[in-house]
C-alpha positions as CSV (number, residue, x, y, z in Angstrom):
1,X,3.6,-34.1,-7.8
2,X,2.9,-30.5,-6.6
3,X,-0.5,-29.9,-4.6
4,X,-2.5,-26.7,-3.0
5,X,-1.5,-28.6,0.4
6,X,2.4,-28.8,-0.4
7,X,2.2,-25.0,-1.8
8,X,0.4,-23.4,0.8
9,X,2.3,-25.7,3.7
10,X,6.0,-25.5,2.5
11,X,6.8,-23.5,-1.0
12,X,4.7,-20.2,0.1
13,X,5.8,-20.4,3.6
14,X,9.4,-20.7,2.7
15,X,9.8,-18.3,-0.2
16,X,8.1,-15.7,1.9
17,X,10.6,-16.1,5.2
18,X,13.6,-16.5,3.1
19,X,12.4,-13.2,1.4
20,X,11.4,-12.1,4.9
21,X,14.9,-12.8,6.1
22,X,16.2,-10.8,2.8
23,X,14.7,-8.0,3.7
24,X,15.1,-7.7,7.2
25,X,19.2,-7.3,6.2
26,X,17.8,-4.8,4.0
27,X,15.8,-2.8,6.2
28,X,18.4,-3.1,8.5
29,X,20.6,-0.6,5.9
30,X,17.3,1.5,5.4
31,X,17.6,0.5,1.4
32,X,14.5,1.7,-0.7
33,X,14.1,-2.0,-2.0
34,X,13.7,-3.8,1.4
35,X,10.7,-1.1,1.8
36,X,9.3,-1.7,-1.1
37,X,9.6,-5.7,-0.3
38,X,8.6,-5.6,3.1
39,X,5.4,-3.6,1.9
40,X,4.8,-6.4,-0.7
41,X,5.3,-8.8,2.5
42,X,2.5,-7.2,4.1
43,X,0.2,-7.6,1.4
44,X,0.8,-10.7,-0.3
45,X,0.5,-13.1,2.8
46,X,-2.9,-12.1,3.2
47,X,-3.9,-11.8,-0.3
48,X,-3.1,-15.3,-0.8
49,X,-4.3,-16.3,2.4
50,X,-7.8,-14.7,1.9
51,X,-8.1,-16.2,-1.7
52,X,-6.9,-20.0,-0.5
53,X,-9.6,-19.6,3.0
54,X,-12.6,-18.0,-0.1
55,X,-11.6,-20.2,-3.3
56,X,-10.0,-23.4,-2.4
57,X,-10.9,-25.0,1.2
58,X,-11.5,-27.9,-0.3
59,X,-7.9,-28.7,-1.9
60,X,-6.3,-27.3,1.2
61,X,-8.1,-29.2,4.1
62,X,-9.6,-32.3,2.0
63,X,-12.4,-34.4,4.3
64,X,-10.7,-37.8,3.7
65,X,-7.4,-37.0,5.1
66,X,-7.7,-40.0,7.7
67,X,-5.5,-40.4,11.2
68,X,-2.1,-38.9,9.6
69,X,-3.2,-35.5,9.9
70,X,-5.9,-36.2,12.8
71,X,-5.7,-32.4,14.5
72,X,-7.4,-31.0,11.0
73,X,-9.9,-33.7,10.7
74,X,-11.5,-33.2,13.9
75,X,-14.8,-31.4,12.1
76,X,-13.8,-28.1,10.7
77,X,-11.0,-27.4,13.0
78,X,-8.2,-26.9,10.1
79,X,-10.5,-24.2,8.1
80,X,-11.3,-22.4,11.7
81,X,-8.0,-22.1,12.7
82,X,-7.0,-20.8,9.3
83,X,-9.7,-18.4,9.5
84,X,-8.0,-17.0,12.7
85,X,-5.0,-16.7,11.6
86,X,-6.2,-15.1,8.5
87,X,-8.2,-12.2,11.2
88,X,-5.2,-11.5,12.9
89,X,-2.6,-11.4,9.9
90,X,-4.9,-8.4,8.6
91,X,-4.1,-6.4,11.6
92,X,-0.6,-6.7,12.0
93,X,-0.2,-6.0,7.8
94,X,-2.2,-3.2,7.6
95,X,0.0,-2.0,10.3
96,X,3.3,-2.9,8.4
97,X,1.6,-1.3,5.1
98,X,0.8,2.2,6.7
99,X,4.5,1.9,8.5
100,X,6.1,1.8,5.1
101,X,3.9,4.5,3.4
102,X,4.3,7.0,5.5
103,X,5.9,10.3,4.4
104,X,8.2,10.2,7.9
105,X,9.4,6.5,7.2
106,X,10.1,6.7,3.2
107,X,12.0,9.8,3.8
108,X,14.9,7.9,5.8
109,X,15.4,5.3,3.0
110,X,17.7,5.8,0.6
């Protein structure tokens, strides 16, 4: 059975460094795809992020988790830590998203 917790723990996390990886080869070759991918990379990680940490605590960090996962149990820990990383992923993507766009930068890809 699929879950938020197995989606936002493993498939998400994979697709997006295999695509990351992808990319990187890409970008590497200065192709106009890998641009256009590694500008989608710098939105969609938070997009989702944002819209688990807003819409769906619950299914992600579920209160009943008992002693297996004992580090997110401990009061709200899992959702704070999440929170953090969400503050500093916004950063470092808007970075990568005004990189990308600029006139200087999409002028070298081919």
């Amino acid at each position: 059975m699929v879950n938020a917790r197995l989606v936002a723990y493993v498939v998400l996390p994979l697709c997006f460094s295999l695509l990351g990886l992808i990319t990187s080869v890409g970008l590497f070759g200065l192709r106009e795809w890998a641009r256009k991918v590694a500008i989608f990379l710098s939105v969609a990680p938070v997009t989702i992020c944002g819209l688990l940490l807003l819409l769906r605590p619950d299914a992600i960090f579920q209160p009943d988790i008992g002693l297996k996962y004992a580090i997110l149990t401990v009061g709200d820990l899992g959702i704070v830590v999440y929170a953090w990383m969400f503050v500093i992923l916004i950063p470092v993507s808007v970075w990568w998203l005004i990189l990308f766009t600029r006139k200087s930068v999409r002028s070298q890809f081919r």
